[in-house]
N, C-alpha and C positions, 0 to 999 in steps of 0.2 A: 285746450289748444286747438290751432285749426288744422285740419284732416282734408283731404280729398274727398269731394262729393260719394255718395255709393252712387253706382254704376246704375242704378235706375231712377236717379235724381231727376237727371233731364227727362227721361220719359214720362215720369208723374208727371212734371211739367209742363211736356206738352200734352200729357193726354187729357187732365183736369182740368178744370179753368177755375176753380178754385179749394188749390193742394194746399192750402192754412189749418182746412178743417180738421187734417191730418199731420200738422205741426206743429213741432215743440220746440221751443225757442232754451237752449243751456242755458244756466246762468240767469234764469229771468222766472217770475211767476206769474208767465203771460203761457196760458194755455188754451187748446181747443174743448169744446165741452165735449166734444166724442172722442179724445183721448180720453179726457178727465174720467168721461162715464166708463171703462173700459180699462183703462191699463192704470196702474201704480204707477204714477208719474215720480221723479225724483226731484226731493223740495229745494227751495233754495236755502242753506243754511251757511250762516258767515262761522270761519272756523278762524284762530286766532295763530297768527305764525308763529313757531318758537325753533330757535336755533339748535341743531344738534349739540350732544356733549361733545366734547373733544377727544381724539381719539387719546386710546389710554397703550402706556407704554407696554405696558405686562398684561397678558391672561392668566389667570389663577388657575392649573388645571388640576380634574381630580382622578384621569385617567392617562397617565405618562405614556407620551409615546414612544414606542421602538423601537431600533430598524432591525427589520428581521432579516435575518442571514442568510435567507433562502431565498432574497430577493433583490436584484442588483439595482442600485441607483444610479443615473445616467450622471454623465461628470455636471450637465448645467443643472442637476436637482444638490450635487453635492457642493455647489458655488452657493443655491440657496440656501444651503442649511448653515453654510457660513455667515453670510450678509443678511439674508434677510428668512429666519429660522419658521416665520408663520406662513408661506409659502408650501416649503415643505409639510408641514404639520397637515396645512388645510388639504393638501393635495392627498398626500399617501397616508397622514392616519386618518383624517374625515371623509375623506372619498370625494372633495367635494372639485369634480373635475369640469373642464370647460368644455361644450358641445359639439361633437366631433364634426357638427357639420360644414357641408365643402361652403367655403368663402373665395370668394375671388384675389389673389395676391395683388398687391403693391407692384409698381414696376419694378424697384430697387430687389423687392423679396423676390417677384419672378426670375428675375435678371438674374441673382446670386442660385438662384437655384436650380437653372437652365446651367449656370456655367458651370456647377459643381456635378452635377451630370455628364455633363460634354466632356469634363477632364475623367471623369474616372472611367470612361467608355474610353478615352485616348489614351489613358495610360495602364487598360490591358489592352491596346495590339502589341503585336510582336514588333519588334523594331523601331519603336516608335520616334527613340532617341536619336536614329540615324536617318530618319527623314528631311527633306529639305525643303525648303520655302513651299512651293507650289502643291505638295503631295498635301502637308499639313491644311493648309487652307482648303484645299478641295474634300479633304474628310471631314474638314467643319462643317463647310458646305450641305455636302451629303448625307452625314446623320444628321444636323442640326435640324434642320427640315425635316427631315424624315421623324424629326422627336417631337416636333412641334404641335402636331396636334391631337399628341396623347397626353407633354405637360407645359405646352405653354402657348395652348389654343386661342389664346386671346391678342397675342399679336399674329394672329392671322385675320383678326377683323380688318373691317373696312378701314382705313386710316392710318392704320396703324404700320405702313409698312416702313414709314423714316424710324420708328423706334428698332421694327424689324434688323433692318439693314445696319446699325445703327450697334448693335448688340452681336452682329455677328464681327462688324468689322474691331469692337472692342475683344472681343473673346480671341480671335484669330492671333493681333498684336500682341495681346495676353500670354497668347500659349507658345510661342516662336519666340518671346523674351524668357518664358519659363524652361523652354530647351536649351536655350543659348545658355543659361544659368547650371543646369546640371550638367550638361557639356565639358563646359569649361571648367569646373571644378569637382568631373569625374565620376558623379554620382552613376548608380545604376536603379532601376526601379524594381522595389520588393515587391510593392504590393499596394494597389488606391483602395481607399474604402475598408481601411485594416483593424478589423477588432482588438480591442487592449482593453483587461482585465487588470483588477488589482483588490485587494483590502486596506485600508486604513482606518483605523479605530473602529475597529470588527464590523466597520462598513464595507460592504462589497461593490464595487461600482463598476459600471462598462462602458465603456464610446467605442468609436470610430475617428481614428485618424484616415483624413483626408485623400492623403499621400505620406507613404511611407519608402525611404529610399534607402541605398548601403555604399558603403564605401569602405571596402576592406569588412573591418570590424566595427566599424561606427554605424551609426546611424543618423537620418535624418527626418525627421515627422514636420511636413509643409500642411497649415490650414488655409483654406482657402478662402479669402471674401470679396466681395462685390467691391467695397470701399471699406472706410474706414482707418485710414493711415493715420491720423493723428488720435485719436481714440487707443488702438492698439500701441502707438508710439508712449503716449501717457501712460498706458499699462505695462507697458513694460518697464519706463523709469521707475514707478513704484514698486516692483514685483509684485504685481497684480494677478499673474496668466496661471490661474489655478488649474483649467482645461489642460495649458500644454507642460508644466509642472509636473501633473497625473500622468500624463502620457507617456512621456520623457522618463520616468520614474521606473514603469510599469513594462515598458517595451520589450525591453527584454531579459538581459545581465544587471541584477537587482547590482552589481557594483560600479556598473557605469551609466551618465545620463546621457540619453538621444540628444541631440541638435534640436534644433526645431526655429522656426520661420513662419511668420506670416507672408502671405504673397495675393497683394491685392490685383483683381482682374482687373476694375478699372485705374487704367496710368501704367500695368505692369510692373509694380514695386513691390521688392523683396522689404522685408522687416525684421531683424533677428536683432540678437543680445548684441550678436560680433559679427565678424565676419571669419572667422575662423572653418564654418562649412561652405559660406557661400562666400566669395571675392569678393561679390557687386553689392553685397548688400548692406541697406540703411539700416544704422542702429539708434538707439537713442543717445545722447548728448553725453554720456559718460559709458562707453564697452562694459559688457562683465564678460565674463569667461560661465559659462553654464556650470560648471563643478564651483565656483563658488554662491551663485544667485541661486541654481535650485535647491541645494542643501538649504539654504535660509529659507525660502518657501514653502518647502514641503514640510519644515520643524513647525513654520506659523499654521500652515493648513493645518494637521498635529492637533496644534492647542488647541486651534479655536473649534474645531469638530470635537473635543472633548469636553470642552467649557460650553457645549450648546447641548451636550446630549447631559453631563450632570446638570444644568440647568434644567433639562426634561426629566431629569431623575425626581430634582427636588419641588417639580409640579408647575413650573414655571415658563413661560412662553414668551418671548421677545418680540414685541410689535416695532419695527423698525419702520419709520417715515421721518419728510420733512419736517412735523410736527410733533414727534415726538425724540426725535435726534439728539437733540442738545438736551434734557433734560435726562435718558440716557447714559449720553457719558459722561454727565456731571454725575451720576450714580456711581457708576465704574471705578471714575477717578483715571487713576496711571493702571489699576491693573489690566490694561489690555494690552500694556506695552510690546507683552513679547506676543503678540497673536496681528493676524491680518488686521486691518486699520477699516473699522469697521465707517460705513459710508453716513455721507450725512442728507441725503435727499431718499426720494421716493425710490420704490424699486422699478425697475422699466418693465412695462407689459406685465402691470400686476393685476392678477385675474380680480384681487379681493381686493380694491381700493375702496370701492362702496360698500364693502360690508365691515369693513375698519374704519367707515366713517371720514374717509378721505374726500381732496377733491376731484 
């Protein structure tokens, strides 16, 4: 493939006047006689292309993995042990982990992670609820900058100030429609950035909700994202929200479920089942009431985490992709009916596509 010059190309260049005697041409068995005498040159040999096997549905295992109880799994590793089970496997019983080193974010991934920041620094001051227009915007102001160039130094480059400007005036909007929202329907705030614990099928798991608020004896758990409203909107028609399910489960009185919302920064749009915690907010095309949609989620979570770990009992691994999808649940047949509806494409951001032999 072709590469960039090394850095002392040009200067052989100009300092020789004839740099051939010292060159090897890839690809070709055109060499110099003082390479040839001198170094192990590399021959040219035609090799013959042959197509990979196809990725296969199942690994046969001969060491069962399992999750030890002295070790929590975070809610988005217990989504993949549901959906896509080689994920988990690869990760926490292979070890086989992805490089911790620093990458430069996406704007969108910045963005979301500048404003999950911002909020949970705004919603521990004291008062914050009873602030008005002007106060709100000038504390954006004041830490946002002030935060900028410990986690989001790269819109302080050259150019970059219409995204700058750009991102404060969405975050601002953002957060003064999210006042107006708890405002008006009473909430107070418990606590941002709030640990929640739980077991399910002698799995132990932890997150962090976002924001967590109270109302009397209720509760409400807001996640926060960048975008994505019609994504979460489809998630919710299906009962899909396995994260806010766990949370809502977990929070606190094992006999009542938390509220819970999505609430995207950019547009300022709330997203819940109902509107029964929040007035304003959008739900998807048919309301549930949470006491009946989580009950039926958290029985499917249930199964389908016990139907993936006796699967790992009886040595068996689920390779779930595009390609091996449909042949899958023609295996299954109907018994997945009562379990989460397992997916029929790739998984997103999967570390191990090329070593499943994907594309």
């Amino acid at each position: 493939e072709e590469v960039s010059p090394h850095a002392l190309h040009d200067i052989l260049e100009a300092r020789f006047s004839n740099p051939d005697r010292i060159t090897h041409t890839a690809g070709t068995i055109e060499t110099s006689g003082l390479l040839s005498a001198n170094f192990h040159l590399p021959p040219l040999e035609q090799i013959t292309n042959t197509a990979p096997a196809p990725p296969t549905p199942w690994i046969q295992l001969t060491n069962q993995p399992k999750p030890d109880p002295e070790r929590h799994e975070y809610v988005t590793q217990v989504s993949n042990l549901c959906y896509y089970p080689h994920q988990w496997v690869f990760r926490r019983h292979v070890g086989l982990v992805k490089s911790p080193i620093l990458s430069v974010a996406r704007d969108n991934t910045l963005n979301g992670n500048l404003g999950h920041r911002l909020l949970e620094l705004l919603f521990k001051e004291e008062g914050v609820l009873n602030w008005d227009r002007p106060t709100l915007d000038q504390w954006i102001e004041t830490t946002g900058h002030g935060l900028l160039p410990l986690e989001g130094s790269t819109l302080l480059m050259y150019g970059r100030e219409p995204e700058r400007r750009s991102f404060f005036r969405t975050l601002k909007s953002a957060a003064w429609t999210l006042l107006h929202h708890l405002n008006t329907n009473n909430w107070q705030v418990e606590a941002p950035e709030h640990s929640i614990e739980g077991t399910i099928c002698s799995l132990p798991f932890r997150g962090r909700a976002d924001l967590v608020l109270k109302r009397g004896e209720e509760h409400l758990i807001i996640d926060f994202k960048w975008r994505g409203f019609n994504y979460h909107r489809d998630m919710l028609r299906n009962e899909e929200d396995i994260q806010m399910a766990l949370y809502s489960k977990f929070l606190g009185d094992p006999d009542k479920w938390a509220h819970t919302a999505y609430f995207m920064l950019q547009g300022g749009r709330m997203l819940a089942y109902n509107q029964e915690a929040i007035s304003g907010a959008e739900t998807p095309p048919t309301p549930s009431s949470i006491h009946d949609v989580y009950p039926r989620i958290f029985e499917k979570i249930t199964k389908t985490l016990q139907w993936r770990l006796d699967q790992f009992q009886d040595g068996f691994l689920e390779i779930r992709s595009s390609q091996t999808a449909k042949e899958l649940d023609a295996y299954y047949g109907g018994a997945l009916m009562e379990m989460l509806e397992m997916r029929d494409g790739d998984a997103g951001f999967d570390d191990y596509v090329t070593l499943l032999g994907g594309k």
